[in-house]
C-alpha positions in Angstrom: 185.6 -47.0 -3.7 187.9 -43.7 -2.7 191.3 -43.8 -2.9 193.1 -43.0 0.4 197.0 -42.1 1.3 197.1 -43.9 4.7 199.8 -42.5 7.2 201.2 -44.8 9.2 203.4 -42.9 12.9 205.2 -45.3 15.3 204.6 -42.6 18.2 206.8 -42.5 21.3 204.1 -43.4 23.9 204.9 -40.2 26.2 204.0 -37.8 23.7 201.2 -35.9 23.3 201.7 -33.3 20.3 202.6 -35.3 17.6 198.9 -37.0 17.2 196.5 -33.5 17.2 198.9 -31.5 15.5 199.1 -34.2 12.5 195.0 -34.2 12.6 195.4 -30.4 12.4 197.7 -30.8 9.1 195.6 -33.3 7.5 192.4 -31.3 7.8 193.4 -29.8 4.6 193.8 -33.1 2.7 191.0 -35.4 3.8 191.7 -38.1 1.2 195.1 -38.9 3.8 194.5 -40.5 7.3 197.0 -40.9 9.9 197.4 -44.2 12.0 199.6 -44.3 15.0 201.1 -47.4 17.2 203.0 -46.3 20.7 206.3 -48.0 21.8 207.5 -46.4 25.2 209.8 -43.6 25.1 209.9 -41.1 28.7 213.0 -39.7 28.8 215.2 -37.8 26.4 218.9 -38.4 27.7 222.4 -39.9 26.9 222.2 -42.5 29.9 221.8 -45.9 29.0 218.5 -46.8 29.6 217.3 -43.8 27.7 219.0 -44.5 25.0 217.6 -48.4 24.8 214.3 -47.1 24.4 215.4 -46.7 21.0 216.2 -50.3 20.1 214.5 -52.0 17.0 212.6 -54.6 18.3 209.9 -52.3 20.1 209.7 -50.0 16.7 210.1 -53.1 14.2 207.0 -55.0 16.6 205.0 -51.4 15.9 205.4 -51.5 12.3 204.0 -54.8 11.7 201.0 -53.3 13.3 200.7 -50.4 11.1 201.2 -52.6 8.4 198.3 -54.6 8.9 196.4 -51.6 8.5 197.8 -51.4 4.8 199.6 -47.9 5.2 201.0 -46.7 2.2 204.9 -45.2 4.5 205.8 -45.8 7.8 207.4 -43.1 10.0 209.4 -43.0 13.4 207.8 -39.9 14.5 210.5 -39.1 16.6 214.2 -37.5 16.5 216.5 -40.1 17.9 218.3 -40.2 15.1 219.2 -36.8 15.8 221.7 -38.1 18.8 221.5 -42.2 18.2 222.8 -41.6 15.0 221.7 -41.1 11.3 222.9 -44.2 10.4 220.6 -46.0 13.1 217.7 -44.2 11.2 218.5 -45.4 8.2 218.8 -48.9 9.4 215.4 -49.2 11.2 214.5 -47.7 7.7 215.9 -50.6 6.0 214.4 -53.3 8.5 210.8 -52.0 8.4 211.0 -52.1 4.8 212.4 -55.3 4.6 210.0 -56.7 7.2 206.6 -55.0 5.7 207.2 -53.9 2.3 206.6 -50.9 3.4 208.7 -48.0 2.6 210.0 -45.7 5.6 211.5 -42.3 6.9 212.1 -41.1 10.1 211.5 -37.4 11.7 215.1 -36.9 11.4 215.6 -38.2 7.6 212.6 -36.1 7.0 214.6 -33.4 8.0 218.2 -33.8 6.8 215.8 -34.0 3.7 213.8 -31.1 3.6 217.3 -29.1 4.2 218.9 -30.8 1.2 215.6 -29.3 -0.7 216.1 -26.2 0.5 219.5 -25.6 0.1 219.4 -25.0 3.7 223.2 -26.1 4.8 223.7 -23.5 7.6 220.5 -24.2 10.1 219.4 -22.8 13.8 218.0 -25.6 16.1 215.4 -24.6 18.5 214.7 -28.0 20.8 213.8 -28.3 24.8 216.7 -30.9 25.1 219.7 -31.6 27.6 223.1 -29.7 26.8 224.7 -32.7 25.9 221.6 -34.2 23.6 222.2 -30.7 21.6 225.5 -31.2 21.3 225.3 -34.6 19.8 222.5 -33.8 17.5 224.9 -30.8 16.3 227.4 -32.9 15.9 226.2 -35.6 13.8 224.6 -32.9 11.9 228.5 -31.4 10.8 228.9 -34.7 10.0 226.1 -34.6 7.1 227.7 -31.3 6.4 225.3 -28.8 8.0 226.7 -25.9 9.7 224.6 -24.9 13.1 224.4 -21.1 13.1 222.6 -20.6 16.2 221.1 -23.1 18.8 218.7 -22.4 21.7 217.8 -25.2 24.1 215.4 -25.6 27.4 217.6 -28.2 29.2 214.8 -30.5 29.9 215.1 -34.6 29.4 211.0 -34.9 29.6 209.7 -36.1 27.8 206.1 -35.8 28.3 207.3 -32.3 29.8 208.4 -31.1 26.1 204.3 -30.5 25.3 204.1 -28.0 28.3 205.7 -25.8 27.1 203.6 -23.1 25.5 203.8 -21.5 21.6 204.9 -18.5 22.6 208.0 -19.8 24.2 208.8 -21.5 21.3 208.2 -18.8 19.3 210.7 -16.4 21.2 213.5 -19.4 20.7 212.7 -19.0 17.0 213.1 -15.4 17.0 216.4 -15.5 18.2 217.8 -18.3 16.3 216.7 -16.0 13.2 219.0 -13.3 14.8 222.1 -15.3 13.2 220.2 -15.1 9.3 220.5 -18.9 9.0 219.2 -20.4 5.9 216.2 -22.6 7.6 215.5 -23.1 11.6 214.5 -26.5 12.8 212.0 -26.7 15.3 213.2 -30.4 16.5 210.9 -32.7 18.4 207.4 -34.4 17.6 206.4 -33.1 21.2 207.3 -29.6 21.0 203.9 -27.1 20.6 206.0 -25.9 16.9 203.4 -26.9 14.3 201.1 -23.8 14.1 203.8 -21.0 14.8 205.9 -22.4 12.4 204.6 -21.0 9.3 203.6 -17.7 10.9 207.0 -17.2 12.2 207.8 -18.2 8.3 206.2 -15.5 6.9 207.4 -12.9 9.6 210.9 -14.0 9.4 211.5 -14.9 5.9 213.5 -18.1 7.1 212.4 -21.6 6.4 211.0 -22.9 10.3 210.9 -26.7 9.8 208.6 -28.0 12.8 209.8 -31.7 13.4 205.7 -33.3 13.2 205.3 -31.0 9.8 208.4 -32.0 8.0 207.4 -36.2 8.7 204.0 -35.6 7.4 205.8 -33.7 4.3 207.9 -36.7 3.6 205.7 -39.1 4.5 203.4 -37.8 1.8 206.1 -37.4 -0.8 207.1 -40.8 -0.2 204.0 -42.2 -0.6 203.6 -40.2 -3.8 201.0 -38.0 -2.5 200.2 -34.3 -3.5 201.7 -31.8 -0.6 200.4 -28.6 -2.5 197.1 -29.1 -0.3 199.3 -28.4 2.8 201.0 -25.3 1.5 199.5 -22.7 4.4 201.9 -25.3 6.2 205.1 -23.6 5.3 207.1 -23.4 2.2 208.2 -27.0 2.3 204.8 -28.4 1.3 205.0 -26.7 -2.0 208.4 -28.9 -2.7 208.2 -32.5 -3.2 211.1 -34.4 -2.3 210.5 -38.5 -3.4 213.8 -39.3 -1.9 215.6 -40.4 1.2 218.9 -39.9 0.3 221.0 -38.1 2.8 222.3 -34.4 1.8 225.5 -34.4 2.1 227.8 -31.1 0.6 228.9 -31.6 -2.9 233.3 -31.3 -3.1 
């Protein structure tokens, strides 16, 4: 019998990036397979019914679906936390553990994360979200002591809109996040076209890009006590591993 990593994404149902682009990843380390389970998620905003897509009992009834298929980490594939709140991550964490044994991460702990690994404490965020999303996400990022250099954002609350958008767009908000010499740029949402420009833009900017579906996969394999090396043409994460999901927060 061959030994498998098995990858377990609960997948907000409108998106359409975060599925391919984790194929594409994986192609370069076929002894780890992805599984995915949809709860609905169609709109990225601060009103109240937007922000009850995110409730536990939809995720928490996913899990226990992925766990049946004996995954080895279970992920929210998505950023909420980023504007929910980190501590909201860390308690669905906490529940899908305690409900499947399993442990868990989300996009946004994957992040906060892969910063902490990198030393990366002053960041540029390039997302397609609302004013008032960015704002929040920036906000309960100061809070984790992370100092947002630069910001660039396409005003949309999609979110099935968010994969439209093409590469090169993304690229250019890169570009000119890097014109502030942050210490890492997030690319952040599982349904924004980051994944293959990311390490490119890398290499030509020598700045840390940190695509949202990239960084979970990185966690999720660190987590599960898998080898990232495989996944180094990636970006310069995948050559770090990082078993952990504490929180960075700045040392006093």
């Amino acid at each position: 019998m061959t030994t498998r990593t098995r990858l377990g994404l609960l997948t907000p149902s409108s998106n359409t990036v975060l599925e391919p682009m984790t194929a594409a990843i994986l192609a370069d380390a076929p002894e780890v397979t992805a599984h995915f389970a949809r709860f609905r998620v169609m709109e990225i905003s601060l009103s109240d019914d937007a922000l009850g897509q995110f409730s536990f009992e939809p995720q928490l009834a996913a899990a226990d679906l992925l766990a049946d298929a004996r995954v080895d980490v279970i992920a929210w594939a998505g950023t909420s936390g980023g504007w929910v709140g980190i501590e909201n991550d860390r308690e669905l964490c906490r529940m899908i553990s305690e409900r499947t044994g399993v442990p868990a991460t989300t996009s946004t702990l994957a992040l906060l994360a892969a910063f902490k690994e990198l030393d990366a404490w002053r960041y540029g965020l390039v997302t397609p979200y609302l004013s008032n999303v960015q704002k929040r996400i920036v906000d309960n990022f100061e809070g984790r002591g992370l100092s947002c250099a630069s910001e660039l954002h396409l005003g949309d609350k999609g979110n099935f809109s968010f994969s439209e958008y093409d590469e090169d767009t993304i690229a250019g908000m890169v570009r000119s996040a890097a014109a502030a010499t942050p210490d890492a740029i997030a690319i952040y949402c599982t349904n924004f076209n980051g994944t293959r420009v990311a390490p490119e833009l890398e290499r030509e900017l020598s700045i840390p890009v940190l695509d949202s579906v990239a960084v979970t996969i990185w966690h999720m394999l660190a987590l599960a006590g898998a080898d990232t090396a495989p996944l180094r043409r990636w970006g310069k994460l995948f050559s770090i591993p990082a078993p952990t999901l504490n929180q960075p927060e700045r040392a006093t």
